[in-house]
Residue, then its C-alpha position, 0 to 999 in steps of 0.5 A: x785784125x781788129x774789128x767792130x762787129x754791130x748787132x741790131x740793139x734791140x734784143x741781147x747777143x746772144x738771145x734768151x728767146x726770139x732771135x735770129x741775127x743775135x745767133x748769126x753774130x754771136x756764132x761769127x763773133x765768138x768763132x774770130x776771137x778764137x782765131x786770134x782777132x781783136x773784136x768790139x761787139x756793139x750789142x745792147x747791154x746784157x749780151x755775153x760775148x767773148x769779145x770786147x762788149x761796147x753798149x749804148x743802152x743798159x738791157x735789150x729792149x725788143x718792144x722798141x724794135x724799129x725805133x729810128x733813135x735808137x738805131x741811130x744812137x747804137x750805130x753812132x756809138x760805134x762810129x765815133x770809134x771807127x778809127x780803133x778798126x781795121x774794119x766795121x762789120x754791121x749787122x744793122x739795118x740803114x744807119x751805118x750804110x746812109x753815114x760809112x761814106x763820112x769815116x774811113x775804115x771800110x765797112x761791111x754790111x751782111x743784108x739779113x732782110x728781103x729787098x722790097x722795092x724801096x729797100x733797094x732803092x736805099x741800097x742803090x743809092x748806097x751802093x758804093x758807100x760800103x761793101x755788101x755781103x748777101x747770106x744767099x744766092x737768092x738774095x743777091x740776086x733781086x739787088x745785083x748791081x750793088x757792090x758786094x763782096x761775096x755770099x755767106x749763109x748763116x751757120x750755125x753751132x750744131x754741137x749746141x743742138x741735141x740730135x735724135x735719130x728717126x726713130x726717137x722722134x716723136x709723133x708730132x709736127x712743129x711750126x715755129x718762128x715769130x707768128x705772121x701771116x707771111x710765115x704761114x702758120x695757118x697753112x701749117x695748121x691746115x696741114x695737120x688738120x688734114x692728116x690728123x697730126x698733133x702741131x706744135x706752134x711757138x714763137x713770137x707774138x709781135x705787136x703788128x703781128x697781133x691782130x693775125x695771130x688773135x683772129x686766125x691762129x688762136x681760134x684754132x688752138x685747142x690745146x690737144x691737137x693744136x698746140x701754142x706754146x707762145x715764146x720759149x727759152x733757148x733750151x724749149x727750142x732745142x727740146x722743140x726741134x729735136x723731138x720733132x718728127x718734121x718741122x713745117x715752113x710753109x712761107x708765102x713772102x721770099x725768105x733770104x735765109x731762114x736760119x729756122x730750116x738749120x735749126x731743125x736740120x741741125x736736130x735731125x729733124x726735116x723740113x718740108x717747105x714752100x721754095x720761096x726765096x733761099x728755101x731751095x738753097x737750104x733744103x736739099x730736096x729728097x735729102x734734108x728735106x722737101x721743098x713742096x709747092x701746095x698743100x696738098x704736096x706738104x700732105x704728101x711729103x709727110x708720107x715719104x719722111x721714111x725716105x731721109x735719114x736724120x744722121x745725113x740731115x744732121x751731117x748736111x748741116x755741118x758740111x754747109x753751114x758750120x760756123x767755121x765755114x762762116x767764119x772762113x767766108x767773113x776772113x776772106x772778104x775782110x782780107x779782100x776788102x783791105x786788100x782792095x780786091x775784092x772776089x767776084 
């Protein structure tokens, strides 16, 4: 097939630091090329990809992110071109879904966000204009009535993630991800507090997200007991997870997926987690992990981490989020949507 996969255009594919959807199509991306498909990544330039790389703007721009302008340039770059495809797959968020019912070729369109009342009222309006594919079950419920393809989790390449068993983790817990209050880092640091745990906090200090961190989160870093590394590389991330005796989620909004939770698991590392949104779709409770629904549980949980096994963790992860199972899931949708029958 040939295929225009779009990236969002803000940050590179794959990302140097913060990113989540970058990962999702780099993997997916990579993963069809080797399988004999002909694709055109529209990504920012500066991305490094084993596909055909098409760019609207010259380097990665993450202080933009959200701009309408450049969302809209990125996404015309690619549909001026829509009749070199058999099919477009975007990864965007509403410009190529608002102008698909004006080309041709079938698009595709992998809902990477929450459903907050007027997203879906956008998506509703859109229903018919492409075909919707959700990365949880969780997802796809809280907009049913739109016209979806199927459901594919987000994978994950573990081969590129170091493990370490239990027994070589080290004595400290790990918060990471792009610092809000939605995420709950400070429940993360309430929780080491209370057991006398070392934290590591990194990730992400976003502009509308700086007031948070400034008022909450930096007065309780201390550098010994609570630790804020800010954003890291790549490799910082995997040396993060790996060492890591749990990795702590203590989300408070519905995540859709939280390609985070894989990351920890694909080092052996386990999750203890809020079960907001996909969380219980992820995290097999008692097994990768545990879902807790208080504090005082994620306090308790951290007494009971002997009970996991981090090769079980591991392997877990590539039963269910490989990325040949991804790309096997994105094949079938493609061929049932040319095909005009589409799975239920």
């Amino acid at each position: 097939m040939k295929i225009a996969m779009l990236a969002p255009p803000w940050i590179k594919v794959p990302p140097s630091r913060y990113g989540g959807i970058e990962w999702v199509v780099h993997y997916l991306t990579n993963r069809l090329v080797e399988r004999g498909h002909d694709v055109t990544l529209f990504a920012t330039g500066g991305s490094v990809t084993e596909a055909n790389l098409a760019s609207a703007f010259d380097s990665e721009m993450p202080d933009r992110i959200g701009h309408t302008m450049y969302d809209v340039q990125h996404a015309a770059n690619c549909m001026r071109r829509a009749d070199e495809f058999d099919i477009i797959h975007d990864h965007t968020s509403f410009s190529v879904v608002a102008y698909a019912s004006l080309i041709s070729t079938p698009v595709v369109h992998t809902l990477h966000g929450p459903f907050k009342p007027d997203i879906c009222n956008f998506y509703r309006d859109f229903r018919d204009s492409v075909w919707y594919a959700a990365i949880s079950d969780y997802q796809r419920s809280c907009c049913p009535e739109l016209r979806y393809a199927g459901t594919v989790y987000n994978p994950i390449d573990i081969n590129g993630w170091p493990y370490l068993p239990s027994g070589a983790k080290e004595d400290y817990l790990l918060a990471f991800g792009r610092l809000c209050v939605d995420k709950g880092f400070h429940t993360a640091i309430e929780v080491a507090r209370r057991t006398g745990s070392r934290l590591i906090i990194a990730g992400a200090v976003q502009p509308s997200n700086r007031d948070y961190y400034e008022t909450v989160i930096k007065p309780q870093v201390d550098g010994d007991q609570i630790s804020f590394l800010g954003e890291v590389s790549v490799t910082e991330k995997w040396n993060l997870f790996s060492r890591a005796r749990a990795f702590l989620f203590p989300i408070e909004w519905p995540e859709p997926f939280g390609l985070v939770m894989i990351e920890a698991m694909a080092t052996g590392t386990p999750v203890i987690a809020f079960p907001e949104g996909s969380v219980p779709e992820v995290v097999e409770d008692g097994v990768t992990g545990f879902t807790v629904r208080t504090v005082n549980e994620m306090v308790a949980a951290l007494g009971r981490l002997d009970q996991l096994d981090s090769r079980i963790i591991r392997q877990r992860v590539q039963e269910r989020f490989s990325v040949n199972k991804c790309a096997d899931g994105y094949e079938h949708i493609y061929e049932k949507v040319l095909q005009g029958c589409v799975p239920a």
